[in-house]
PDB file of N, H, CA, C and O in Angstrom:
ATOM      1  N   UNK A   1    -102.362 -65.487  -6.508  1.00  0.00           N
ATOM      2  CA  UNK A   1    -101.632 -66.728  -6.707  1.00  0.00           C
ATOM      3  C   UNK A   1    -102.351 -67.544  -7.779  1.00  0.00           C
ATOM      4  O   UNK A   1    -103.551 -67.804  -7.701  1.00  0.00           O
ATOM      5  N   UNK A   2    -101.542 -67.947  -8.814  1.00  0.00           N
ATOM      6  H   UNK A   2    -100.566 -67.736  -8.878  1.00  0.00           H
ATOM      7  CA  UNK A   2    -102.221 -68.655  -9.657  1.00  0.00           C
ATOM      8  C   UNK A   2    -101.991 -69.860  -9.857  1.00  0.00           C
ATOM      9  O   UNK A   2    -102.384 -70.490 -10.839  1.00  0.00           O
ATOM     10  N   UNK A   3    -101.211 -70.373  -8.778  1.00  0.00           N
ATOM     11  H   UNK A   3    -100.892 -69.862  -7.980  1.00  0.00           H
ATOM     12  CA  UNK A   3    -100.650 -71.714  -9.276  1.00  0.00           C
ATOM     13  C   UNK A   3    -101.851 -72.969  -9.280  1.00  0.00           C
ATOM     14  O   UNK A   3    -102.770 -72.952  -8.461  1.00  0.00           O
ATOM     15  N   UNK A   4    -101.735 -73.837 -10.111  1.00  0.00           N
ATOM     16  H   UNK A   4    -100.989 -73.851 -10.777  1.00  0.00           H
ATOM     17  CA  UNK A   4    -102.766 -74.868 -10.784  1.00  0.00           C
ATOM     18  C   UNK A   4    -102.753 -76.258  -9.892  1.00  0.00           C
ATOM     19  O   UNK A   4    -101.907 -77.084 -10.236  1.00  0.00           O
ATOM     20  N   UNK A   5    -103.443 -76.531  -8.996  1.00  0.00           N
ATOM     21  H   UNK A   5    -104.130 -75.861  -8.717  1.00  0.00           H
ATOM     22  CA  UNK A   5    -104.017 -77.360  -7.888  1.00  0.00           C
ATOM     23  C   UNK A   5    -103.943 -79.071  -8.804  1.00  0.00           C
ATOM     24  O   UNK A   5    -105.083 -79.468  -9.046  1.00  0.00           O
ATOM     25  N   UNK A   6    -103.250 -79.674  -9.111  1.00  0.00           N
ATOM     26  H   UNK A   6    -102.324 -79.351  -8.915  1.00  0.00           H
ATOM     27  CA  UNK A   6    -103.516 -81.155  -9.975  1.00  0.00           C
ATOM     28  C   UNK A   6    -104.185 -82.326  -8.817  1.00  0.00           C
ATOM     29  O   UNK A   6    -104.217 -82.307  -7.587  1.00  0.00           O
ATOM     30  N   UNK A   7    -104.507 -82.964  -9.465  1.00  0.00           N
ATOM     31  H   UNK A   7    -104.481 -82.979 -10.465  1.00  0.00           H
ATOM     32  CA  UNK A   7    -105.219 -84.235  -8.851  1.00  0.00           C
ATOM     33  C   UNK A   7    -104.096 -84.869  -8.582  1.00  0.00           C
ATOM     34  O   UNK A   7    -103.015 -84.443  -8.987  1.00  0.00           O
ATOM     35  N   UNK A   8    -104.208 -85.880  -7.921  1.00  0.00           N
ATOM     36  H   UNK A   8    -105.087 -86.226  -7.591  1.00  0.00           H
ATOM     37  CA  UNK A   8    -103.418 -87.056  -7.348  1.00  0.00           C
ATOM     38  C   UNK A   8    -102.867 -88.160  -8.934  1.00  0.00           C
ATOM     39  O   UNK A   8    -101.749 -88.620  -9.164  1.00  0.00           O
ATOM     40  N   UNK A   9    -104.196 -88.289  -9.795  1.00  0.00           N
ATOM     41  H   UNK A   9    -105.104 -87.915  -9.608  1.00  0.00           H
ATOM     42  CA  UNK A   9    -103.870 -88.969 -11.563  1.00  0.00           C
ATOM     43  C   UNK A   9    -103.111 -87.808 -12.395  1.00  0.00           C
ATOM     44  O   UNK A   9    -102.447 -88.082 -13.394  1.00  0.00           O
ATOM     45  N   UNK A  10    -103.246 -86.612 -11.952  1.00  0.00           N
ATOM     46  H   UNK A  10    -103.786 -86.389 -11.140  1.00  0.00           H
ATOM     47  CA  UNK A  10    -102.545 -85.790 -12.806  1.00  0.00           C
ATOM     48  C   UNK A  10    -101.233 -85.525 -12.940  1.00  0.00           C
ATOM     49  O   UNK A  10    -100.661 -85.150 -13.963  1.00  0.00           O
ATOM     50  N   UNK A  11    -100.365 -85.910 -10.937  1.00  0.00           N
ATOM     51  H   UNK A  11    -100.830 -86.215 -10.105  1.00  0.00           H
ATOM     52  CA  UNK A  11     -99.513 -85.698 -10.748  1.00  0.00           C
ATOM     53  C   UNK A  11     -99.160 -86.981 -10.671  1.00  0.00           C
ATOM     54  O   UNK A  11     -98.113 -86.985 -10.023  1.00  0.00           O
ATOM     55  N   UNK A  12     -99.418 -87.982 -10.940  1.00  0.00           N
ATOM     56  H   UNK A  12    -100.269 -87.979 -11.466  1.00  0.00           H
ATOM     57  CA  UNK A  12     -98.713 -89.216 -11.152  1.00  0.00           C
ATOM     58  C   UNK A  12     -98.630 -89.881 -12.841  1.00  0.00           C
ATOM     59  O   UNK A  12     -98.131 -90.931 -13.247  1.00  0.00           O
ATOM     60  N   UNK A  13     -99.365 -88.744 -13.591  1.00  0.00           N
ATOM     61  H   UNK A  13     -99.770 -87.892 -13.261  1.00  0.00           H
ATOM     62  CA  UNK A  13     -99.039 -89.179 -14.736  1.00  0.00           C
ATOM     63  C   UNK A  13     -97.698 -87.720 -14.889  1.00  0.00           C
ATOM     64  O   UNK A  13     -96.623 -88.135 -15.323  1.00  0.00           O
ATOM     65  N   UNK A  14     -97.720 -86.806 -14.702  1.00  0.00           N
ATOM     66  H   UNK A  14     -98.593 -86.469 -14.349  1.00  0.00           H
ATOM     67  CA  UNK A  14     -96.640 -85.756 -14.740  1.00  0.00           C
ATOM     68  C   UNK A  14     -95.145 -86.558 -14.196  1.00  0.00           C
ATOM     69  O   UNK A  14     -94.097 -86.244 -14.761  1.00  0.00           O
ATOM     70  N   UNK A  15     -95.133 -87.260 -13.439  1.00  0.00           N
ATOM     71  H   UNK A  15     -95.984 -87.515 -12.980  1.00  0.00           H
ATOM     72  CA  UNK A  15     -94.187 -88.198 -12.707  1.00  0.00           C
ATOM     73  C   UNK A  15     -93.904 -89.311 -13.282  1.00  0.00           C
ATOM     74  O   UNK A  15     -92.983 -90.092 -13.040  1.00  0.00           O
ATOM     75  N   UNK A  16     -94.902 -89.374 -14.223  1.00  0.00           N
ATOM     76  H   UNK A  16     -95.650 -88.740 -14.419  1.00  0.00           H
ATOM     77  CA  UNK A  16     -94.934 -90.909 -15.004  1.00  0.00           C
ATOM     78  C   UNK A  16     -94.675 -92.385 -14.191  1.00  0.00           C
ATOM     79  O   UNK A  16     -93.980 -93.348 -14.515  1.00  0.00           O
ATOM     80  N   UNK A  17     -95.442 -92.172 -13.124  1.00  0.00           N
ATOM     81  H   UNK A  17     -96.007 -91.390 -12.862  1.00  0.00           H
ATOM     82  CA  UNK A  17     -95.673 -93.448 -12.310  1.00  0.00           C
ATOM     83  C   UNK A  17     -97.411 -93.396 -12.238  1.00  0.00           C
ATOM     84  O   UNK A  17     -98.210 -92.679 -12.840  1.00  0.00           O
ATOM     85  N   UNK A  18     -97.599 -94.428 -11.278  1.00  0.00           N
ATOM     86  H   UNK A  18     -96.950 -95.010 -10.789  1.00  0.00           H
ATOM     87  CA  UNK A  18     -98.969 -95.021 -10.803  1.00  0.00           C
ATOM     88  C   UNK A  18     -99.698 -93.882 -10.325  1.00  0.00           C
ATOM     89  O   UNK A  18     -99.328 -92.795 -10.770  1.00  0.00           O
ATOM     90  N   UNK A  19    -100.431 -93.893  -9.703  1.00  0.00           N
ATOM     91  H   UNK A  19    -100.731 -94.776  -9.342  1.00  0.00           H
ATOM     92  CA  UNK A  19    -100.822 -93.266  -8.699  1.00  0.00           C
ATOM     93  C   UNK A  19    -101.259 -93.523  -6.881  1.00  0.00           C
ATOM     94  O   UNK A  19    -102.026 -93.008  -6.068  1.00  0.00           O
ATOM     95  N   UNK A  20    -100.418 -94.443  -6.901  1.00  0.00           N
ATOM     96  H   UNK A  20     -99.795 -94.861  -7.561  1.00  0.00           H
ATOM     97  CA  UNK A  20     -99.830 -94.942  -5.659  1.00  0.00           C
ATOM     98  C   UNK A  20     -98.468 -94.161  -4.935  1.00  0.00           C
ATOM     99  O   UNK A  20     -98.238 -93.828  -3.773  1.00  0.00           O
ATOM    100  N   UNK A  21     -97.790 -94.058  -6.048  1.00  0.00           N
ATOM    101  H   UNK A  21     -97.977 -94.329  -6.993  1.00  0.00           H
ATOM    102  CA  UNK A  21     -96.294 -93.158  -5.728  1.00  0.00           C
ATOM    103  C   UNK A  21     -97.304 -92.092  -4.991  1.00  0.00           C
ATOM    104  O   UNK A  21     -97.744 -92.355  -3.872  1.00  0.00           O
ATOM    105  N   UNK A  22     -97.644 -90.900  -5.657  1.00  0.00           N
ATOM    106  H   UNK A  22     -97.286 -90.686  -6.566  1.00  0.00           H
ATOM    107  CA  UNK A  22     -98.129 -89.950  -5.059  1.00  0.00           C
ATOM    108  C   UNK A  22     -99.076 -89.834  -4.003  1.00  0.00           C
ATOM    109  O   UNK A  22     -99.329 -88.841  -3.320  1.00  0.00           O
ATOM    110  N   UNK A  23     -99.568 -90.974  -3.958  1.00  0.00           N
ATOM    111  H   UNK A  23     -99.363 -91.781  -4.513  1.00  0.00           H
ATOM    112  CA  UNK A  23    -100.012 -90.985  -2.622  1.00  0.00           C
ATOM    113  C   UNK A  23     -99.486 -91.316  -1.140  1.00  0.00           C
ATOM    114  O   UNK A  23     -99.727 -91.201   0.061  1.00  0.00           O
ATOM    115  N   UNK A  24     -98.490 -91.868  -2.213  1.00  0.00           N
ATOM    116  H   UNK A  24     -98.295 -91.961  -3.190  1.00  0.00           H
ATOM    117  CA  UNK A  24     -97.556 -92.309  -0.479  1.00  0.00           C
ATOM    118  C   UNK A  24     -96.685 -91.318  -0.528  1.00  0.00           C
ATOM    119  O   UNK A  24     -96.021 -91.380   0.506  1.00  0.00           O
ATOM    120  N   UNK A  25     -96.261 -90.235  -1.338  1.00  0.00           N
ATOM    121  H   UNK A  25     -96.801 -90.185  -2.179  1.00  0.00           H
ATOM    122  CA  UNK A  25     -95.742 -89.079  -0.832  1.00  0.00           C
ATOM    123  C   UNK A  25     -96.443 -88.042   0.232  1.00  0.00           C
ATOM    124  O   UNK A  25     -95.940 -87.260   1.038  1.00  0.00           O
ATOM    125  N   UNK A  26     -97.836 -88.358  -0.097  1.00  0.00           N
ATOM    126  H   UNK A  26     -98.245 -88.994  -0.752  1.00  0.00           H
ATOM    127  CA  UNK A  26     -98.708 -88.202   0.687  1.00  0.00           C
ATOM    128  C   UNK A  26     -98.851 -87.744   2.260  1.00  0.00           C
ATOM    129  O   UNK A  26     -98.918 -86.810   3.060  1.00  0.00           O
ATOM    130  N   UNK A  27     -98.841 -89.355   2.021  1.00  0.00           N
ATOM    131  H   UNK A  27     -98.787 -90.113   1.371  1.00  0.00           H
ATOM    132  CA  UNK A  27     -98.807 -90.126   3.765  1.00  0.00           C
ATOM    133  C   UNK A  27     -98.227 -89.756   4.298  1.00  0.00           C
ATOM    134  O   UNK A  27     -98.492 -89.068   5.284  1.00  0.00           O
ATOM    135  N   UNK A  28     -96.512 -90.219   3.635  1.00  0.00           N
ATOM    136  H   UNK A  28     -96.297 -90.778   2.834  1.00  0.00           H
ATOM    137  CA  UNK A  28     -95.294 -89.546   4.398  1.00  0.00           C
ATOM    138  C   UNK A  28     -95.064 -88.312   4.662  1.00  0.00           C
ATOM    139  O   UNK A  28     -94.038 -87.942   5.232  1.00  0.00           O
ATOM    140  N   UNK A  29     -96.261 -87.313   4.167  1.00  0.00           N
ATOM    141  H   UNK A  29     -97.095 -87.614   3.704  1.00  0.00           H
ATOM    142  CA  UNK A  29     -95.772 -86.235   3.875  1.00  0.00           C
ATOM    143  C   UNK A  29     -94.224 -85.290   3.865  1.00  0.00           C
ATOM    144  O   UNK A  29     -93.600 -84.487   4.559  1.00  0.00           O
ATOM    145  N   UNK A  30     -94.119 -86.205   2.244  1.00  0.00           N
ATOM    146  H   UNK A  30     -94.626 -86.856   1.679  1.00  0.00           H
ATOM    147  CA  UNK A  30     -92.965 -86.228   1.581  1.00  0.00           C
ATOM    148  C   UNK A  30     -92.975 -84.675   0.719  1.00  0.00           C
ATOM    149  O   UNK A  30     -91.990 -83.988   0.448  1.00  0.00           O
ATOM    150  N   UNK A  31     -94.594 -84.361   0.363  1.00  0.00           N
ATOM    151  H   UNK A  31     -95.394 -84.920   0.583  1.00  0.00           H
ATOM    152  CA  UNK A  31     -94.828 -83.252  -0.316  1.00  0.00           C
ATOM    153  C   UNK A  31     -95.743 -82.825   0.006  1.00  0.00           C
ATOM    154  O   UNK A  31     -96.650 -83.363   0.640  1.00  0.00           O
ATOM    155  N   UNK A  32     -95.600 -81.043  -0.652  1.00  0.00           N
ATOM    156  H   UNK A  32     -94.863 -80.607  -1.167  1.00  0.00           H
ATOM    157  CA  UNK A  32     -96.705 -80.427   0.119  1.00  0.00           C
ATOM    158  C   UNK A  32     -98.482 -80.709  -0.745  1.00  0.00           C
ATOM    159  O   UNK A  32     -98.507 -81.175  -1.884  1.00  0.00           O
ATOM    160  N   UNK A  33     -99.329 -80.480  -0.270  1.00  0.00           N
ATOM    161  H   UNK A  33     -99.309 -80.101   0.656  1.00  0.00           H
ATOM    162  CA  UNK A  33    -100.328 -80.928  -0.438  1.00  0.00           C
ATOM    163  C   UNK A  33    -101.557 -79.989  -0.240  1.00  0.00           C
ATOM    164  O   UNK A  33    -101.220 -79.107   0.551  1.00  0.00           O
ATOM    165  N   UNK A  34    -102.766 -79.839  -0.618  1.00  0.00           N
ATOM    166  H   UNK A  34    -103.039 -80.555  -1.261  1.00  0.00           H
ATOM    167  CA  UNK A  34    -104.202 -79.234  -0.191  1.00  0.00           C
ATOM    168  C   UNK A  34    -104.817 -79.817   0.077  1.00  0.00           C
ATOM    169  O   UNK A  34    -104.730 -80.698  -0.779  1.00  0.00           O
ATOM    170  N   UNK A  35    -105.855 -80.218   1.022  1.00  0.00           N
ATOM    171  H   UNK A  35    -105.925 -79.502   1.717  1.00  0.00           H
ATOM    172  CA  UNK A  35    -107.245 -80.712   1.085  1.00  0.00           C
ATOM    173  C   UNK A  35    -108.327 -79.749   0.946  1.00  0.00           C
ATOM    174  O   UNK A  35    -108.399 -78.855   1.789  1.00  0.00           O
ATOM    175  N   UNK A  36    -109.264 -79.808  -0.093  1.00  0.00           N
ATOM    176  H   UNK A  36    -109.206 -80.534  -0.778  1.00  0.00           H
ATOM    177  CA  UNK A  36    -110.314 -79.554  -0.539  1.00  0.00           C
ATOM    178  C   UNK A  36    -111.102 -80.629  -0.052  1.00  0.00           C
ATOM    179  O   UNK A  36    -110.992 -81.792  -0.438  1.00  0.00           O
ATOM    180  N   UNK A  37    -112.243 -80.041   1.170  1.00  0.00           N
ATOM    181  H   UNK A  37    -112.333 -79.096   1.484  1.00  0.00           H
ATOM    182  CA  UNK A  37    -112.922 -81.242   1.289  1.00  0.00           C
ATOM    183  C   UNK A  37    -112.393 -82.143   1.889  1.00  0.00           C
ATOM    184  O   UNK A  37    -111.836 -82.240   2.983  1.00  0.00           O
ATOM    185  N   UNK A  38    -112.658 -82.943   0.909  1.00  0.00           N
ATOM    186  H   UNK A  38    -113.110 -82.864   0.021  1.00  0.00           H
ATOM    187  CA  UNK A  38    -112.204 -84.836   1.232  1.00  0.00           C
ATOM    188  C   UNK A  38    -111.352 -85.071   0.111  1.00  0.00           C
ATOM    189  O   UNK A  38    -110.753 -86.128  -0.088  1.00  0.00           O
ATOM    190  N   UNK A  39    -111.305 -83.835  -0.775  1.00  0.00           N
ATOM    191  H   UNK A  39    -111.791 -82.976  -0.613  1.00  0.00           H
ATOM    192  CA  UNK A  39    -110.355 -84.140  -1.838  1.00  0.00           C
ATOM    193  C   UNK A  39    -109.104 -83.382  -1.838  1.00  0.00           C
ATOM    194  O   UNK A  39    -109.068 -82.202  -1.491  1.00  0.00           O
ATOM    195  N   UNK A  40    -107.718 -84.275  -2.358  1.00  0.00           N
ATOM    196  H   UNK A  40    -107.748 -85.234  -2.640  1.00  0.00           H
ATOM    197  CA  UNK A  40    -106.230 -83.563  -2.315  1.00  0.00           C
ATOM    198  C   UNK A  40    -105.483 -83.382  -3.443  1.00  0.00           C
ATOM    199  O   UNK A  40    -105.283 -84.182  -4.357  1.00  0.00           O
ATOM    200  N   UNK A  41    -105.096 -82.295  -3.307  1.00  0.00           N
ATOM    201  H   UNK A  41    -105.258 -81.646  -2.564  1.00  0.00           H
ATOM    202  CA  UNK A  41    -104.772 -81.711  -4.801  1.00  0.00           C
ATOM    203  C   UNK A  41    -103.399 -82.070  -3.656  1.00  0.00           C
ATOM    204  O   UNK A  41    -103.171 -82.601  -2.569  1.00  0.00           O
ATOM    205  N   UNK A  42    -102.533 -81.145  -5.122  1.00  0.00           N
ATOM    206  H   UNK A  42    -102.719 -80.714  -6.005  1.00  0.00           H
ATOM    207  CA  UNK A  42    -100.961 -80.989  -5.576  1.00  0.00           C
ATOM    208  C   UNK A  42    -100.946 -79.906  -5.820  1.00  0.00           C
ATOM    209  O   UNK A  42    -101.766 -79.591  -6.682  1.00  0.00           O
ATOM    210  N   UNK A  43    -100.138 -78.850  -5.297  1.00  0.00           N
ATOM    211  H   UNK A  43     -99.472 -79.106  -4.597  1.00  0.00           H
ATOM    212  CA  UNK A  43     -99.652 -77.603  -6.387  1.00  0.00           C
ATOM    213  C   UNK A  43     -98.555 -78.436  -7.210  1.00  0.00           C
ATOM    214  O   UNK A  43     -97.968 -79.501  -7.022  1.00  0.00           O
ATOM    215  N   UNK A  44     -98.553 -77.130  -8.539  1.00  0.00           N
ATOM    216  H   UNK A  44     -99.030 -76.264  -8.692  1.00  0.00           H
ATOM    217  CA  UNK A  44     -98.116 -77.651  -9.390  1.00  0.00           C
ATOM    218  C   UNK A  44     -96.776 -77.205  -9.053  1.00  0.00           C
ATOM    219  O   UNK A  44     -95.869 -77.962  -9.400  1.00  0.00           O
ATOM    220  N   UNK A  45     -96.415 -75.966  -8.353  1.00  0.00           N
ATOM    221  H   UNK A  45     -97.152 -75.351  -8.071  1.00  0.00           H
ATOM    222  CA  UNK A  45     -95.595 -75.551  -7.418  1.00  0.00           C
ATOM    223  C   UNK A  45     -94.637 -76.699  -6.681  1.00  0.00           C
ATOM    224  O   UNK A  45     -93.453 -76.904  -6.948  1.00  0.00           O
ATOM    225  N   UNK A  46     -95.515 -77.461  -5.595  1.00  0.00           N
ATOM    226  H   UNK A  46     -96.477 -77.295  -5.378  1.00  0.00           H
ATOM    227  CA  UNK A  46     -94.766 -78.058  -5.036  1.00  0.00           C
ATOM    228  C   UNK A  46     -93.978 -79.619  -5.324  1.00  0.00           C
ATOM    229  O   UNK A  46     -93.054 -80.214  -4.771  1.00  0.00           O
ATOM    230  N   UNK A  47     -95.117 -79.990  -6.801  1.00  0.00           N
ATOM    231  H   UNK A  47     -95.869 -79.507  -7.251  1.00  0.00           H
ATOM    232  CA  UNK A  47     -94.539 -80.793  -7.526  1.00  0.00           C
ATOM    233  C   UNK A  47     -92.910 -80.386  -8.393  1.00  0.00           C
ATOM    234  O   UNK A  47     -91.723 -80.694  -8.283  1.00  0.00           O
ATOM    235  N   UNK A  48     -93.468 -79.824  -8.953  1.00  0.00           N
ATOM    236  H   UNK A  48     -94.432 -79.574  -9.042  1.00  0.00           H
ATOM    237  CA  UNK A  48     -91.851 -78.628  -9.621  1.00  0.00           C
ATOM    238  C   UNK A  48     -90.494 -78.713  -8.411  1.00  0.00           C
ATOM    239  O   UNK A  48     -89.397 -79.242  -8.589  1.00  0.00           O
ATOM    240  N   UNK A  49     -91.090 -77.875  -6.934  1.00  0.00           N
ATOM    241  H   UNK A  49     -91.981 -77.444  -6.789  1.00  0.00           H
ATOM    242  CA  UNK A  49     -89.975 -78.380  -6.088  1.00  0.00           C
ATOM    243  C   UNK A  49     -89.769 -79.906  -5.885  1.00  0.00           C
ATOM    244  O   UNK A  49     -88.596 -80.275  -5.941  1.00  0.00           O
ATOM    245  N   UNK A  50     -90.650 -80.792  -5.674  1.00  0.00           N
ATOM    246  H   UNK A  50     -91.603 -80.493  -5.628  1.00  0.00           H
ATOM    247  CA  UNK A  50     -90.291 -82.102  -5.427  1.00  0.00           C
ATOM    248  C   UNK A  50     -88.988 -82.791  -6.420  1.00  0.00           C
ATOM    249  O   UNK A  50     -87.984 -83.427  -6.100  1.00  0.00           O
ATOM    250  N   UNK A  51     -89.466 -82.389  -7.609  1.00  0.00           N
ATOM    251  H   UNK A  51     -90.281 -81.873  -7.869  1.00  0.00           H
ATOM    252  CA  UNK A  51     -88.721 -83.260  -8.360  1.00  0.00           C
ATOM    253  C   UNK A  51     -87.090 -82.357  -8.891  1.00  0.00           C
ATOM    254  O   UNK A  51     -86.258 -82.986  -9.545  1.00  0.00           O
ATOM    255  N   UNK A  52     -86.880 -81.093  -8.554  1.00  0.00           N
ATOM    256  H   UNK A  52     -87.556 -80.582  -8.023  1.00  0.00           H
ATOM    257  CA  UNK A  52     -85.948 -80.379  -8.058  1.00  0.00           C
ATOM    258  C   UNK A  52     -85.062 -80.904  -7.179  1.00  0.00           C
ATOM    259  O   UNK A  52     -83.893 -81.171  -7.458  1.00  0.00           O
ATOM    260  N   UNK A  53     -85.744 -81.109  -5.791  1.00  0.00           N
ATOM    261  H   UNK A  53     -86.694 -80.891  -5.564  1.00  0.00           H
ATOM    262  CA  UNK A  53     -85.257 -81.529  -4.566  1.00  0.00           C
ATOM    263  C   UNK A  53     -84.570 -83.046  -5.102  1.00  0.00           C
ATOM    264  O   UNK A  53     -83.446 -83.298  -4.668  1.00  0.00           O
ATOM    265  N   UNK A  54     -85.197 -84.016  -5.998  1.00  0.00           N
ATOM    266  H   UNK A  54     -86.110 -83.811  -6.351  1.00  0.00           H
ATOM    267  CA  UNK A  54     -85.117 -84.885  -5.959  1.00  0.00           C
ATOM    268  C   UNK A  54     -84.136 -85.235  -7.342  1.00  0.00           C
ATOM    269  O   UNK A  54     -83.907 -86.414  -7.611  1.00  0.00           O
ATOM    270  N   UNK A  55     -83.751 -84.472  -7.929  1.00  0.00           N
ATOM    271  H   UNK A  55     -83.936 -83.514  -7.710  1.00  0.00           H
ATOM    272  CA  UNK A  55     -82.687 -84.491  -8.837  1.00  0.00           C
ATOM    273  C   UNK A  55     -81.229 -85.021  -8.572  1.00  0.00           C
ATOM    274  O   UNK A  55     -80.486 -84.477  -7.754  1.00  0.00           O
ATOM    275  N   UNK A  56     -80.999 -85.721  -9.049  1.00  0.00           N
ATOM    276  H   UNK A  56     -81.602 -86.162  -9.714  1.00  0.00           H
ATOM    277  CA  UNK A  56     -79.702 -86.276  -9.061  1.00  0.00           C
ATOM    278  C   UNK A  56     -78.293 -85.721 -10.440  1.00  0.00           C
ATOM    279  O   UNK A  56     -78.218 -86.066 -11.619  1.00  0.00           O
ATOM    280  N   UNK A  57     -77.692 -85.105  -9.911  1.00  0.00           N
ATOM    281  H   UNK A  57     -77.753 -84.825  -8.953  1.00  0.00           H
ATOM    282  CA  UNK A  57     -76.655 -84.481 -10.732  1.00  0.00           C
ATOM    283  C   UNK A  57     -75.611 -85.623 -11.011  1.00  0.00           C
ATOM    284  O   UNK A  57     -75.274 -86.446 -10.160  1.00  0.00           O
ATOM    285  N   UNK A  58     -75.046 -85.571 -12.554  1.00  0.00           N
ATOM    286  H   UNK A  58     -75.320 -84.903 -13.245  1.00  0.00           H
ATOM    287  CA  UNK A  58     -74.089 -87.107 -12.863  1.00  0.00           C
ATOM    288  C   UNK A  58     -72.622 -85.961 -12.186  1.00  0.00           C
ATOM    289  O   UNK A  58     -72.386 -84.753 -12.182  1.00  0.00           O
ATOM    290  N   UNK A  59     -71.985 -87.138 -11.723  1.00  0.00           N
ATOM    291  H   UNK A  59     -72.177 -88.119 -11.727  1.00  0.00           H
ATOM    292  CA  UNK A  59     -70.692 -86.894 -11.382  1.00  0.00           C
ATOM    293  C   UNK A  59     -69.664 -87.265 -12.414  1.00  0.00           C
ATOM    294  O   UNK A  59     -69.435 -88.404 -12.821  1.00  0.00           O
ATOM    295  N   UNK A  60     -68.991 -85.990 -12.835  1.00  0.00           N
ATOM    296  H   UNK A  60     -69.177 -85.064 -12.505  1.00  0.00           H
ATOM    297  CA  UNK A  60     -67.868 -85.787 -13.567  1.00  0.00           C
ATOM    298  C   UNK A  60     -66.476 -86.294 -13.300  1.00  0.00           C
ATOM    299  O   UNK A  60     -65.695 -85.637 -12.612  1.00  0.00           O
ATOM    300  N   UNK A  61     -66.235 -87.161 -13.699  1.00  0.00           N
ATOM    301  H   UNK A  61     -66.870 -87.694 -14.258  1.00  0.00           H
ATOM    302  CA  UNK A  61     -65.049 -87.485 -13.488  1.00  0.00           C
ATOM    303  C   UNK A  61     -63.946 -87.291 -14.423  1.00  0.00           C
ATOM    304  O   UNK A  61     -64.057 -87.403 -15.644  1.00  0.00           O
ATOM    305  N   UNK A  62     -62.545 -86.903 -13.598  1.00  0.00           N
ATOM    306  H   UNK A  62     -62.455 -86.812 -12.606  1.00  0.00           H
ATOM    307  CA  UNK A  62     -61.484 -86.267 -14.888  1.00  0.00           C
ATOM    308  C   UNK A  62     -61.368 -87.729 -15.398  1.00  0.00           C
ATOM    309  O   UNK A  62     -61.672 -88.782 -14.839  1.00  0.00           O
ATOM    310  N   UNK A  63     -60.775 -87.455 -16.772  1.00  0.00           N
ATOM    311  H   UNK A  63     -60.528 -86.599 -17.226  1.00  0.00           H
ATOM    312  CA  UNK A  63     -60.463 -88.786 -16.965  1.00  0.00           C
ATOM    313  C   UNK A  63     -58.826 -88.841 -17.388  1.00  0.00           C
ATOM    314  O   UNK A  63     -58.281 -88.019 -18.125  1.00  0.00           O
ATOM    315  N   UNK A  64     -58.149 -90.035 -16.730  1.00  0.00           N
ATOM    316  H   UNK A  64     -58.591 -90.703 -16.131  1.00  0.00           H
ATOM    317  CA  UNK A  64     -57.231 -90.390 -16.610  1.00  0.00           C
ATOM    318  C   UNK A  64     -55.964 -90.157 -17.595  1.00  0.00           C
ATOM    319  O   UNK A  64     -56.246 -90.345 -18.779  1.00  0.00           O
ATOM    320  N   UNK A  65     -54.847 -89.847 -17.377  1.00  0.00           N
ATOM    321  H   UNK A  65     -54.618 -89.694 -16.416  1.00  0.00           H
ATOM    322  CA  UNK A  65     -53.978 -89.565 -18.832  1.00  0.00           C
ATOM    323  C   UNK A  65     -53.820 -91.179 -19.513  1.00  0.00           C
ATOM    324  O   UNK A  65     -53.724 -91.467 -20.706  1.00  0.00           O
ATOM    325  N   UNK A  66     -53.832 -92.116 -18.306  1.00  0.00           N
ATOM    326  H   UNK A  66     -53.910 -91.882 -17.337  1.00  0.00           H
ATOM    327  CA  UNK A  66     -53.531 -93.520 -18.997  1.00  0.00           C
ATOM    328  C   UNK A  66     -54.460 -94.592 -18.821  1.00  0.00           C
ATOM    329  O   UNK A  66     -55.296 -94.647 -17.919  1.00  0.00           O
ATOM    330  N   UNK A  67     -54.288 -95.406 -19.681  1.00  0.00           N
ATOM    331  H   UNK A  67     -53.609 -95.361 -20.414  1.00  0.00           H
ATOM    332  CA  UNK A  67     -55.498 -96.264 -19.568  1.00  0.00           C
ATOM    333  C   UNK A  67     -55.524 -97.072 -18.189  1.00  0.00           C
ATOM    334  O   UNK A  67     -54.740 -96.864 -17.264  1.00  0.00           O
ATOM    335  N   UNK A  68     -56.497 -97.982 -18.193  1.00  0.00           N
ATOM    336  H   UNK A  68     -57.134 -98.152 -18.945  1.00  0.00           H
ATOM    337  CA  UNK A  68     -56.444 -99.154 -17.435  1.00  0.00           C
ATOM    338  C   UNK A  68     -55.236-100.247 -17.753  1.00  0.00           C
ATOM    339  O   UNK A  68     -54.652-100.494 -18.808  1.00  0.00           O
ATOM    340  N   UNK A  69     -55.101-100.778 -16.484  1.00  0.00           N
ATOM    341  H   UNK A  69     -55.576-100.578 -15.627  1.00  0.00           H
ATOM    342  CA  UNK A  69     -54.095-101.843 -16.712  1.00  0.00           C
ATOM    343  C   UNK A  69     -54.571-102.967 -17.026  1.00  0.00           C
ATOM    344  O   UNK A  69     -55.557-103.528 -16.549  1.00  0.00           O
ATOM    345  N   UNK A  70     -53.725-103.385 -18.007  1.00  0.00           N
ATOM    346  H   UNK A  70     -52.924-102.929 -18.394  1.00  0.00           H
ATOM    347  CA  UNK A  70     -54.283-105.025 -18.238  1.00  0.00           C
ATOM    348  C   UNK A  70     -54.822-106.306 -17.449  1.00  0.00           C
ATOM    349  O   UNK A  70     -55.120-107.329 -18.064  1.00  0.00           O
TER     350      UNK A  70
END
């Protein structure tokens, strides 16, 4: 297995937030996680699924033969 273990600053700059977000994904265990120690990585794995899981698809809408009404 080779997948790459990130820090808690690594995966909150990959997320482009604080590094508070990722820790309270943490807590909640919202995502999966390692403890080394006293220290907690990220797979880079389960980051990849997180933000998968967390994708929002735009909704297509047909669009109308006629306009809006006045």
């Amino acid at each position: 297995m080779s997948d790459l273990l990130l820090t808690v600053e690594q995966a909150a700059e990959r997320l482009g937030t604080t590094t508070r977000f990722p820790r309270r994904l943490i807590a909640e265990r919202r995502i999966a996680f390692v403890k080394v120690g006293r220290h907690v990585r990220i797979a880079e794995s389960a980051l990849d699924a997180y933000i998968d899981g967390n994708t929002v698809q735009p909704i297509r809408r047909r669009r109308s033969r006629y306009g809006r009404a006045a």
